[in-house]
ZADO-1210 file (C-alpha; in nm, 4 decimals, padded with zeros to 6 digits):
<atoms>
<atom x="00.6747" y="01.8769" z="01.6409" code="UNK" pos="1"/>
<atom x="00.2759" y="01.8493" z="01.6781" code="UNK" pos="2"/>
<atom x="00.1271" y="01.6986" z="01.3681" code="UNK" pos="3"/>
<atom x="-00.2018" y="01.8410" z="01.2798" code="UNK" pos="4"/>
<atom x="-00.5388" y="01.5992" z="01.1478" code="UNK" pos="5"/>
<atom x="-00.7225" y="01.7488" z="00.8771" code="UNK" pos="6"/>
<atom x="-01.1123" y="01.6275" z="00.8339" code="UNK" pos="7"/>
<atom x="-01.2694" y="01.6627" z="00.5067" code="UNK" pos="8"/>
<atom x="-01.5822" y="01.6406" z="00.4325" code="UNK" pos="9"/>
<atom x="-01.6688" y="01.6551" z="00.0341" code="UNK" pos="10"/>
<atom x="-02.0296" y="01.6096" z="-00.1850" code="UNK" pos="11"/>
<atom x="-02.0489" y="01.2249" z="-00.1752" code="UNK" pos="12"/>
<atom x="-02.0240" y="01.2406" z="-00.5991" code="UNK" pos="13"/>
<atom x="-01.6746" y="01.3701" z="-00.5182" code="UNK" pos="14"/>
<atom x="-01.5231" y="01.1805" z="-00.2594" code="UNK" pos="15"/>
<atom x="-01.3224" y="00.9749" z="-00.4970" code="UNK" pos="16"/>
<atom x="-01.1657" y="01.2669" z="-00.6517" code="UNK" pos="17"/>
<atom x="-01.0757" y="01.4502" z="-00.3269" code="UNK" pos="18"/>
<atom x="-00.9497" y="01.1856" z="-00.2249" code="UNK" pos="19"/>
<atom x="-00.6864" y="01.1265" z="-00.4921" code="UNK" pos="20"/>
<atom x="-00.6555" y="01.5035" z="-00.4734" code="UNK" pos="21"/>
<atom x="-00.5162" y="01.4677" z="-00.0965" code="UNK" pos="22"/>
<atom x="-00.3263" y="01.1325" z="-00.1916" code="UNK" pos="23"/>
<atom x="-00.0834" y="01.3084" z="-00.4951" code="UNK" pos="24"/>
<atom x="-00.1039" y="01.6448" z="-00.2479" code="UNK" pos="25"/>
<atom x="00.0135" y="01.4792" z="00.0654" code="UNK" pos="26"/>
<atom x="00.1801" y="01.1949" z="-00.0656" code="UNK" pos="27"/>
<atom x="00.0431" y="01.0246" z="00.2458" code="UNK" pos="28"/>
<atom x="-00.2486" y="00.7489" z="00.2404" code="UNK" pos="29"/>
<atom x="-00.5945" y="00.9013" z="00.3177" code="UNK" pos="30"/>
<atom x="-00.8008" y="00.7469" z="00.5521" code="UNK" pos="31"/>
<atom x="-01.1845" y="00.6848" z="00.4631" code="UNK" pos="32"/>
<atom x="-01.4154" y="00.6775" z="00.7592" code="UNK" pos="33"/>
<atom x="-01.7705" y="00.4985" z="00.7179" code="UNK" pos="34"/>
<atom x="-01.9542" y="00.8406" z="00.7226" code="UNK" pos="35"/>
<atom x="-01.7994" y="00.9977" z="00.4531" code="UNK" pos="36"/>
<atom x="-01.4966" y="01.1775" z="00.6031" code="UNK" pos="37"/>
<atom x="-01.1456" y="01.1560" z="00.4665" code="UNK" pos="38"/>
<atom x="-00.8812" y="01.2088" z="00.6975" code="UNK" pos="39"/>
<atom x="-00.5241" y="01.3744" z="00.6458" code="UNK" pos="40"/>
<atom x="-00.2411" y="01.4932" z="00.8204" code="UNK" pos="41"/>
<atom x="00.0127" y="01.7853" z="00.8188" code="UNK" pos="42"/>
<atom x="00.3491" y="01.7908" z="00.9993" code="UNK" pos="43"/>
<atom x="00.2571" y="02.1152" z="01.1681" code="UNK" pos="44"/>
<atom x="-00.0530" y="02.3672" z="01.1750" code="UNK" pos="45"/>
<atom x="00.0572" y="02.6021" z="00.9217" code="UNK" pos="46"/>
<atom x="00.1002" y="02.2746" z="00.6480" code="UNK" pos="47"/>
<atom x="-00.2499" y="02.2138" z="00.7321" code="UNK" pos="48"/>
<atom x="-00.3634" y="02.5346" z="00.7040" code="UNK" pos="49"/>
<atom x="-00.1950" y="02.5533" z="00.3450" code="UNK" pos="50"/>
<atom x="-00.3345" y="02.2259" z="00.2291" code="UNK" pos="51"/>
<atom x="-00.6915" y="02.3312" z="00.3368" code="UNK" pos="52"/>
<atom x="-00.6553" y="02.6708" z="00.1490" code="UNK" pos="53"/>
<atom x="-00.4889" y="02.4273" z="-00.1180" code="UNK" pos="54"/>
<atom x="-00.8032" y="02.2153" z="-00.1634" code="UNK" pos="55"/>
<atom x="-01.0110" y="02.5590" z="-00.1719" code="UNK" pos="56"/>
<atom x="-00.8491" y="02.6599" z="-00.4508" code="UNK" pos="57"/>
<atom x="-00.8518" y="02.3064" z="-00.6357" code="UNK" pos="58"/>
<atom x="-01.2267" y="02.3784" z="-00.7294" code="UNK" pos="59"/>
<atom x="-01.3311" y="02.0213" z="-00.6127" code="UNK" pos="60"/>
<atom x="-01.6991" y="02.1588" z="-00.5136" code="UNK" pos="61"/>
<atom x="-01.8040" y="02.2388" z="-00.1706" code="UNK" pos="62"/>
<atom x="-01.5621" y="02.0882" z="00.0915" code="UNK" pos="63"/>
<atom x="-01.5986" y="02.1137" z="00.4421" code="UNK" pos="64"/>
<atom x="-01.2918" y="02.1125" z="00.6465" code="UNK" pos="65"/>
<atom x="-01.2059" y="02.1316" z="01.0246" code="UNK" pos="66"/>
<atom x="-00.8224" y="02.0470" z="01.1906" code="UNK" pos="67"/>
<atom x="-00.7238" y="01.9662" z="01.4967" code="UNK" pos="68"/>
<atom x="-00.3806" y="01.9231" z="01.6616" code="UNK" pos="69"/>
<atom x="-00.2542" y="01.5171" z="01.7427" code="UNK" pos="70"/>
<atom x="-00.1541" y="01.3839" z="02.0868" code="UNK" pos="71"/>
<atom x="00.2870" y="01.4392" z="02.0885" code="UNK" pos="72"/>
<atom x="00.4130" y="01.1111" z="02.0148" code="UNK" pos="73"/>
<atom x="00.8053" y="00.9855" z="01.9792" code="UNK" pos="74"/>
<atom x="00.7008" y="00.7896" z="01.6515" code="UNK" pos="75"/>
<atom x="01.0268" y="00.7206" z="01.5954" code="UNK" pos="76"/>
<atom x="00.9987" y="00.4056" z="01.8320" code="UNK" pos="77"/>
<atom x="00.6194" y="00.4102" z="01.9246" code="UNK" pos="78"/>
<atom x="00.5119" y="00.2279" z="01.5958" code="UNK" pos="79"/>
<atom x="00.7595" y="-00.0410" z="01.7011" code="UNK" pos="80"/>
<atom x="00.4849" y="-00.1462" z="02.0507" code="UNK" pos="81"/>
<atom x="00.3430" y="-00.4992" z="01.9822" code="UNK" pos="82"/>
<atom x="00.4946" y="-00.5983" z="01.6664" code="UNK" pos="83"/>
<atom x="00.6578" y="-00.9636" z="01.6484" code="UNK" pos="84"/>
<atom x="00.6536" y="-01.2665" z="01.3992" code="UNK" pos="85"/>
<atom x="00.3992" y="-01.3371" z="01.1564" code="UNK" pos="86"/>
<atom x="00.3542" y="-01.6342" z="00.9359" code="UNK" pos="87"/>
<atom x="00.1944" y="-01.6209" z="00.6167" code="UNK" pos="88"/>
<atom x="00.1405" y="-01.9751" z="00.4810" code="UNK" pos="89"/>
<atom x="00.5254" y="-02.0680" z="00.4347" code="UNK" pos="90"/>
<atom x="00.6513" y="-01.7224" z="00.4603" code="UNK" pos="91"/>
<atom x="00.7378" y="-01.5516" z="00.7683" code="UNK" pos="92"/>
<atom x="00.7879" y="-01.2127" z="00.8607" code="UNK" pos="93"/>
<atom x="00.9474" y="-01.0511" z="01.1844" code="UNK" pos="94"/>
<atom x="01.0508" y="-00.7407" z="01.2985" code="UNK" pos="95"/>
<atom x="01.4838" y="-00.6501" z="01.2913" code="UNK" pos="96"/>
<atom x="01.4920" y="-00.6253" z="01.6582" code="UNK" pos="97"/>
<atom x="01.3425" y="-00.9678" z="01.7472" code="UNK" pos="98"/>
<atom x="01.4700" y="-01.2664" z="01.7307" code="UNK" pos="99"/>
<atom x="01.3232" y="-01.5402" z="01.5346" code="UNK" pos="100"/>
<atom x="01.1691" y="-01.8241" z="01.7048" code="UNK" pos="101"/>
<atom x="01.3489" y="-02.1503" z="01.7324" code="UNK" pos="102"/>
<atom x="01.2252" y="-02.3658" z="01.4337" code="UNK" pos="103"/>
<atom x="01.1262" y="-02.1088" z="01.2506" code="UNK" pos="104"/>
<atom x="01.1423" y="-02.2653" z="00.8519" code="UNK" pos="105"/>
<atom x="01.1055" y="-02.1709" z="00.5189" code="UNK" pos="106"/>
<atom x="01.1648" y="-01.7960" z="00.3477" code="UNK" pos="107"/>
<atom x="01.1866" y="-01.4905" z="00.6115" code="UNK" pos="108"/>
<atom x="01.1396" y="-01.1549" z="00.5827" code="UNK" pos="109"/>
<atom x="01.3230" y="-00.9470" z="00.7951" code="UNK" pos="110"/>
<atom x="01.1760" y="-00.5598" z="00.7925" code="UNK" pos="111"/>
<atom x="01.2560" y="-00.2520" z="00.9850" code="UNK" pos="112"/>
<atom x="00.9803" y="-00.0169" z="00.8367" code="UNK" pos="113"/>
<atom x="01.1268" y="00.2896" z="00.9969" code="UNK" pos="114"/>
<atom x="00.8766" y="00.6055" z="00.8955" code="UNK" pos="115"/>
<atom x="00.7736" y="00.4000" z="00.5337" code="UNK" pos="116"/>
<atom x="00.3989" y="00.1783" z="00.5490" code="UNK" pos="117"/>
<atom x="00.4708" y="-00.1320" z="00.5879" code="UNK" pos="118"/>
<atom x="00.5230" y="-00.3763" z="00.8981" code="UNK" pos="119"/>
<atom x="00.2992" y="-00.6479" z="00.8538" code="UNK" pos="120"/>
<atom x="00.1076" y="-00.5521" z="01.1393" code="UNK" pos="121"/>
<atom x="-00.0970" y="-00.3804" z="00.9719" code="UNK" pos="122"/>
<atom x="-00.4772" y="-00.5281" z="00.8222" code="UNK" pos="123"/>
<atom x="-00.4131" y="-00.4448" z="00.4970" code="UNK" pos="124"/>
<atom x="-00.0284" y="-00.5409" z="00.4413" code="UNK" pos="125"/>
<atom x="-00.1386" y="-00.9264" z="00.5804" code="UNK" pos="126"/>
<atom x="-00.4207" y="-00.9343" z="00.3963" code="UNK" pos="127"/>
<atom x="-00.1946" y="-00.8451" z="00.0842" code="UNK" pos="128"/>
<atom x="00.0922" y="-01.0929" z="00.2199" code="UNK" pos="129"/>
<atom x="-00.2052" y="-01.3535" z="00.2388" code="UNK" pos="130"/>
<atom x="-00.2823" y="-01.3520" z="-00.1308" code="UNK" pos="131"/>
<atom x="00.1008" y="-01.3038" z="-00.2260" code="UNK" pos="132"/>
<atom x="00.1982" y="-01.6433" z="-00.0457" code="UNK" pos="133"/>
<atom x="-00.1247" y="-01.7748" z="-00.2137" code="UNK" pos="134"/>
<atom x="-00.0737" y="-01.7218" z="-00.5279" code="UNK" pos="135"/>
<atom x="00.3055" y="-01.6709" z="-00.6553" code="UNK" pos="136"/>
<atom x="00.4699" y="-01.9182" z="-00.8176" code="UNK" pos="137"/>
<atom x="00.8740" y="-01.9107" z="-00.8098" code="UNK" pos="138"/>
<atom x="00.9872" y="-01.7514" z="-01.1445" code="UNK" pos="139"/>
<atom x="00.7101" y="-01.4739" z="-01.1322" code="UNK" pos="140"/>
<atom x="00.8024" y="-01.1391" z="-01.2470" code="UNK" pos="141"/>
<atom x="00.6314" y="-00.9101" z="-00.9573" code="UNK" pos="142"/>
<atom x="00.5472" y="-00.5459" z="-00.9617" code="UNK" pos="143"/>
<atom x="00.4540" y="-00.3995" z="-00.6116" code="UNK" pos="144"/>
<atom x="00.2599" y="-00.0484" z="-00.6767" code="UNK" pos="145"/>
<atom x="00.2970" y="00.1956" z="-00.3033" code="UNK" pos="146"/>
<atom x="00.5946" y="-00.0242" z="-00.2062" code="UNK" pos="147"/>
<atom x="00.6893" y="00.1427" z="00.1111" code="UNK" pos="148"/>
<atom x="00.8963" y="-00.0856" z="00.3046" code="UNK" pos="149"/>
<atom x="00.9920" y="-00.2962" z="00.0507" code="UNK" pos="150"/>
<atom x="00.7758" y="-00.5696" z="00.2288" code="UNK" pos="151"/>
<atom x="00.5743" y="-00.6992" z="-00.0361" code="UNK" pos="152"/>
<atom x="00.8330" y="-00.6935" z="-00.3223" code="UNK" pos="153"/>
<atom x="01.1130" y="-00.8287" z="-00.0662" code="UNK" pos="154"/>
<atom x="00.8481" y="-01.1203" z="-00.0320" code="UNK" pos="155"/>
<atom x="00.8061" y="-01.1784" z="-00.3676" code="UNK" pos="156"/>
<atom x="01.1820" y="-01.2701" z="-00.3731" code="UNK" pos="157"/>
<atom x="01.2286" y="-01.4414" z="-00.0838" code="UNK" pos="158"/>
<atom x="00.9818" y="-01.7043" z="-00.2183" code="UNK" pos="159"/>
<atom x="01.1786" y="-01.7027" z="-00.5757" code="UNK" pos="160"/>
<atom x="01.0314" y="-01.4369" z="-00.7659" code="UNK" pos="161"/>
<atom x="01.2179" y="-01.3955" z="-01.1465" code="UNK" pos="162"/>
<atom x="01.1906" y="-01.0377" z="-01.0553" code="UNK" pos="163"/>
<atom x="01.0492" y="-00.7765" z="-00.8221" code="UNK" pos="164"/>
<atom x="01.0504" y="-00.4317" z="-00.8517" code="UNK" pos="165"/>
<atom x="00.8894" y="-00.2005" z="-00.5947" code="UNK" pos="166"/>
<atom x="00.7498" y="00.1457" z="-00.7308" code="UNK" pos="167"/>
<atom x="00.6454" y="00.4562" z="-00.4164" code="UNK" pos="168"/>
<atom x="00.6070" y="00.8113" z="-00.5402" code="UNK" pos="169"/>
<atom x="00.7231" y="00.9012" z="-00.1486" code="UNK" pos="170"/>
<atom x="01.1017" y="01.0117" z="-00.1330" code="UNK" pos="171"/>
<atom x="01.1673" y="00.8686" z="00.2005" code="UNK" pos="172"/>
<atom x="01.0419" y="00.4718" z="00.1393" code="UNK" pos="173"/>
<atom x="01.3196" y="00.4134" z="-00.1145" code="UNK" pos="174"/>
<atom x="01.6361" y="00.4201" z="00.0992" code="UNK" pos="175"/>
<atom x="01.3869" y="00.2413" z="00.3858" code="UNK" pos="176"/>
<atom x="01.2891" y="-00.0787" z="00.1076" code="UNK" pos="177"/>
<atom x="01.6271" y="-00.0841" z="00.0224" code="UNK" pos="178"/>
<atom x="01.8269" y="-00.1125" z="00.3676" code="UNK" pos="179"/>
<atom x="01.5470" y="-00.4517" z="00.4411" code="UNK" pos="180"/>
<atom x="01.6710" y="-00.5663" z="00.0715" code="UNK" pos="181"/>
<atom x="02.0128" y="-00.5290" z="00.2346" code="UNK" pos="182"/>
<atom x="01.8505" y="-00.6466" z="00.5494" code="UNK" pos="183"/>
<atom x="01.6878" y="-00.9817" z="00.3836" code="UNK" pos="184"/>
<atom x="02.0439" y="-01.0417" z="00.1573" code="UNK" pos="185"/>
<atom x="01.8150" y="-00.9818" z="-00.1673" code="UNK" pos="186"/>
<atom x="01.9588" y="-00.6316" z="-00.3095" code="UNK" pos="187"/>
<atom x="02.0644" y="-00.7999" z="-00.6483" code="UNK" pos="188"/>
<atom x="01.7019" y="-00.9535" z="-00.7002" code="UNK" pos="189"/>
<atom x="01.4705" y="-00.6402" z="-00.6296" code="UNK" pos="190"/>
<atom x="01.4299" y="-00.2674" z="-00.7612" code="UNK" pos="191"/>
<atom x="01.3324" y="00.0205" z="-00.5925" code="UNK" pos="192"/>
<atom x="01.1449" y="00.3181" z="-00.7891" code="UNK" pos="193"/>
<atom x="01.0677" y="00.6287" z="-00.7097" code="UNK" pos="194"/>
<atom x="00.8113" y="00.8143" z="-00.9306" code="UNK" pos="195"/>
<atom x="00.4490" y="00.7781" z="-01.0404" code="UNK" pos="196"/>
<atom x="00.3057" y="00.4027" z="-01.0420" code="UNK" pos="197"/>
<atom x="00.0565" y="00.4870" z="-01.3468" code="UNK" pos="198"/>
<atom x="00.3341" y="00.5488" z="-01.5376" code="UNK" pos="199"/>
<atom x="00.5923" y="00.3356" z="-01.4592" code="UNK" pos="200"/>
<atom x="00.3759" y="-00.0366" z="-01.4179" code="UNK" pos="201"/>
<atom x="00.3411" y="-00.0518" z="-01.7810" code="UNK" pos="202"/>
<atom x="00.6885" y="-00.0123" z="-01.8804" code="UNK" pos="203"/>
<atom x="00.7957" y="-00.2329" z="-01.6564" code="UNK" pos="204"/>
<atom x="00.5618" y="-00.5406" z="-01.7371" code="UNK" pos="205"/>
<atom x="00.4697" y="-00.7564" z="-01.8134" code="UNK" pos="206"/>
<atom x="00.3960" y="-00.8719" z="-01.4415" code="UNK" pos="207"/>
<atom x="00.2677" y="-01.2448" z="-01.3881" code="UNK" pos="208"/>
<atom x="00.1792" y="-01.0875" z="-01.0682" code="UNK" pos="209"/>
<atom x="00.1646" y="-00.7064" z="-00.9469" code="UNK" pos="210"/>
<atom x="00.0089" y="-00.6060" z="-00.5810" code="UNK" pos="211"/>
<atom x="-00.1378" y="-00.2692" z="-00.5400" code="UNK" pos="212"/>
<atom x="-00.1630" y="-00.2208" z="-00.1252" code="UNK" pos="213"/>
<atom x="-00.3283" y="00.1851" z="-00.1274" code="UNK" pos="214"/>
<atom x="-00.6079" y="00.3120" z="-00.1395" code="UNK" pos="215"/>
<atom x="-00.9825" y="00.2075" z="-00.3100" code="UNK" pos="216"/>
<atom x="-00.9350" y="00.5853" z="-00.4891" code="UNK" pos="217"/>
<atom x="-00.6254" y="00.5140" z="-00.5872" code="UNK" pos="218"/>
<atom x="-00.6690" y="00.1337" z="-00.7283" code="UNK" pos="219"/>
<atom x="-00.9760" y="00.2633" z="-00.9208" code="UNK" pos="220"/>
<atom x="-00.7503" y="00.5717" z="-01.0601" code="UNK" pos="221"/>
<atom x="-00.4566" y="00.3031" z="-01.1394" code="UNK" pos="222"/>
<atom x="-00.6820" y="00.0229" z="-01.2770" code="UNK" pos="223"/>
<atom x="-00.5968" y="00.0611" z="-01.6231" code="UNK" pos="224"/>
<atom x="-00.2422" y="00.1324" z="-01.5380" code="UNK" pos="225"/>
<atom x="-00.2346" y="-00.2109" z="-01.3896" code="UNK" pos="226"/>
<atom x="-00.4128" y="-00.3931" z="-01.6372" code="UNK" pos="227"/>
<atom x="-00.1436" y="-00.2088" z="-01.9025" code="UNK" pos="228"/>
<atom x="00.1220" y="-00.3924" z="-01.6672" code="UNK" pos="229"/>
<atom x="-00.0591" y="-00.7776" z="-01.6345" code="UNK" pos="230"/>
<atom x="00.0217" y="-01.0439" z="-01.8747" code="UNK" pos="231"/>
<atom x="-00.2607" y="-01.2339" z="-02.0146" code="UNK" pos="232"/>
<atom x="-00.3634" y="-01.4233" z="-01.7538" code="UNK" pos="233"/>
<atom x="-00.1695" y="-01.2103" z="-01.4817" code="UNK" pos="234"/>
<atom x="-00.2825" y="-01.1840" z="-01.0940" code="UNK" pos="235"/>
<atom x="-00.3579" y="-00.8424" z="-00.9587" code="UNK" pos="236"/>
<atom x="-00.3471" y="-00.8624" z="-00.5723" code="UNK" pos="237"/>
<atom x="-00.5469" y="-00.5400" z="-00.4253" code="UNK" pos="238"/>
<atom x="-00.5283" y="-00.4590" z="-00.0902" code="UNK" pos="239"/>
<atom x="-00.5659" y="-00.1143" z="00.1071" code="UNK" pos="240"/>
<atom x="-00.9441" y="-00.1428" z="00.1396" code="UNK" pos="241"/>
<atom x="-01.1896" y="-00.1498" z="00.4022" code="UNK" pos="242"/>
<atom x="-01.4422" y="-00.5122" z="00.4179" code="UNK" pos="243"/>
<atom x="-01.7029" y="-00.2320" z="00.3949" code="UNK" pos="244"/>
<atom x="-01.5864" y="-00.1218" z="00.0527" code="UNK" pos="245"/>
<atom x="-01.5517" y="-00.4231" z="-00.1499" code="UNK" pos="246"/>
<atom x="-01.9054" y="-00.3927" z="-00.2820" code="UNK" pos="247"/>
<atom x="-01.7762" y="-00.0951" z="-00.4326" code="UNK" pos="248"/>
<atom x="-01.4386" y="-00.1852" z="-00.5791" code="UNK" pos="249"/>
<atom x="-01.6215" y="-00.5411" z="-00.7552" code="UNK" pos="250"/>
<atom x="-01.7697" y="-00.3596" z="-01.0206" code="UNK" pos="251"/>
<atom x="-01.4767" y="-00.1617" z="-01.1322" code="UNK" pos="252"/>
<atom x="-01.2609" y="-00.5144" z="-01.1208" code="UNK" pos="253"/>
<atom x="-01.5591" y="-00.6058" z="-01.3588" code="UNK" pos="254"/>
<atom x="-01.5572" y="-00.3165" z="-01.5819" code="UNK" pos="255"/>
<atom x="-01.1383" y="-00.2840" z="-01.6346" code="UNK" pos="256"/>
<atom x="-01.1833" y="-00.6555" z="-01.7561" code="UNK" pos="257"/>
<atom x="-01.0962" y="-00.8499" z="-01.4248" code="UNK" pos="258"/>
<atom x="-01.2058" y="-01.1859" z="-01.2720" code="UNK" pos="259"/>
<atom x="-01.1857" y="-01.2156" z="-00.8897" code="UNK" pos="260"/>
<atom x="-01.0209" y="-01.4876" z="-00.7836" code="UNK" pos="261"/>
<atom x="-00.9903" y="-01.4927" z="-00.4199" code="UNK" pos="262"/>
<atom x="-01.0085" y="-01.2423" z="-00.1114" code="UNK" pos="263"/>
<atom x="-00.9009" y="-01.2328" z="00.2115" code="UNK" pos="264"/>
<atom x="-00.9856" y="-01.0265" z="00.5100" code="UNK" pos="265"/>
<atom x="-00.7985" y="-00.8983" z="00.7918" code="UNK" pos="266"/>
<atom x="-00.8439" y="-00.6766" z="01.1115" code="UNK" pos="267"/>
<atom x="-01.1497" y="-00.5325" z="00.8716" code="UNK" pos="268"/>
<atom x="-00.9127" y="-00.4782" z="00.5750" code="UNK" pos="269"/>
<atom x="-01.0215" y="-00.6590" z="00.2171" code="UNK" pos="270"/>
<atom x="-00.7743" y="-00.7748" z="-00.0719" code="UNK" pos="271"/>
<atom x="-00.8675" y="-00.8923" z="-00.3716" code="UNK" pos="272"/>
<atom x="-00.6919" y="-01.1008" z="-00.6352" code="UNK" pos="273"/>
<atom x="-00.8168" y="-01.0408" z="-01.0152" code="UNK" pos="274"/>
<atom x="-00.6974" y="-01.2081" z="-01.3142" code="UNK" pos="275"/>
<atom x="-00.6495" y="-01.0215" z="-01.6280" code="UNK" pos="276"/>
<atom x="-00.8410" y="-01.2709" z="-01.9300" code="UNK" pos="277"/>
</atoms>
């Protein structure tokens, strides 16, 4: 199967909205280029032709589009090249099918991502792990928003989180997250949910501490969601962002009533942790 790229190109007043428009469309993260251009993908060319008649019909303004068909990859074991152990502060992570250094100490996450995000490899999830092993203290009740893998929330109880519960409007992540809870021996201390995060956050909190690793669109669209979900004096840890957009994702902290607390960068990826007052 030859997966397709999709380039779209909207009026820079609706770039946010197209954006969230491709995210709940696709289901898949969107990626935001430095000119302007959001990229998305389709398993083959007629899903991409569909999703750009789709977005024609959405009436998001004038949208330029052009596709274009990927290199054939096995990703079925090509995402696996060049991953190994990574230690976050006291936590460390490693991949299922390497074995652990000798030494190695304190909580471990072992993660087999399979198709979901989340490996640790990537800018964003360490940047995101960075703040989490900052910032938790054992007992918190966690929320993980575009769980994925499981990483994050399987991290949250590895270093003695009350509870964690992981929430992914993608079908597929839930069995992945929870064959690493079985993986990591932590099935009876985490929850996997499938649905919409906007939704769900608030009746599950409230969180001492909730992470949020998608996309600047979609933190801005889930910011009061979130906020809903935080204790007074709760932690929101955002990740998913580009160092070139956190000039643009400090104001709405500020507006939706949040205090930055710390950040952390990564490979060019920003998080954020905000405090709710």
């Amino acid at each position: 199967m030859t997966w397709w790229a999709i380039d779209v190109r909207p009026e820079p007043a609706r770039r946010d909205r197209v954006g969230a428009w491709l995210v709940a469309r696709t289901g898949q993260a969107v990626e935001e280029r430095d000119d302007g251009t959001l990229v998305t993908f389709a398993e083959d060319e007629r899903a991409a032709d569909e999703l750009v008649a789709a977005l024609a019909a959405a009436g998001e303004g004038q949208v330029e589009t052009t596709r274009h068909p990927l290199e054939a990859v096995d990703w079925t074991t090509q995402w696996r090249d060049g991953l190994g152990p990574r230690r976050f502060g006291r936590l460390t992570v490693a991949p299922s099918w390497i074995e652990l250094p000798a030494g190695t100490d304190g909580p471990t996450v072992v993660l087999d991502p399979e198709s979901a995000f989340g490996s640790g490899e990537h800018g964003s999830t360490r940047a995101a792990l960075a703040l989490l092993e900052r910032h938790f203290r054992p007992g918190d009740r966690v929320l993980d928003l575009g769980s994925g893998s499981g990483i994050l929330t399987i991290a949250a109880a590895k270093l003695g989180a009350g509870s964690a519960v992981g929430i992914d409007n993608d079908a597929e992540a839930g069995p992945v997250a929870w064959r690493n809870a079985e993986r990591n021996g932590v099935v009876d201390a985490v929850d996997f949910l499938e649905g919409d995060a906007g939704d769900l956050a608030p009746l599950l909190g409230p969180a001492d501490l909730l992470l949020s690793n998608i996309l600047r669109t979609v933190n801005t669209m889930l910011l009061p969601a979130i906020v809903a979900a935080l204790r007074p004096g709760g932690l929101a840890v955002f990740s998913g962002m580009e160092e070139t957009e956190a000039a643009a994702f400090r104001p709405v902290l500020a507006v939706g009533g949040l205090t930055v607390r710390d950040e952390a960068v990564d490979a060019g990826w920003w998080a954020v942790a905000a405090a709710r007052p």
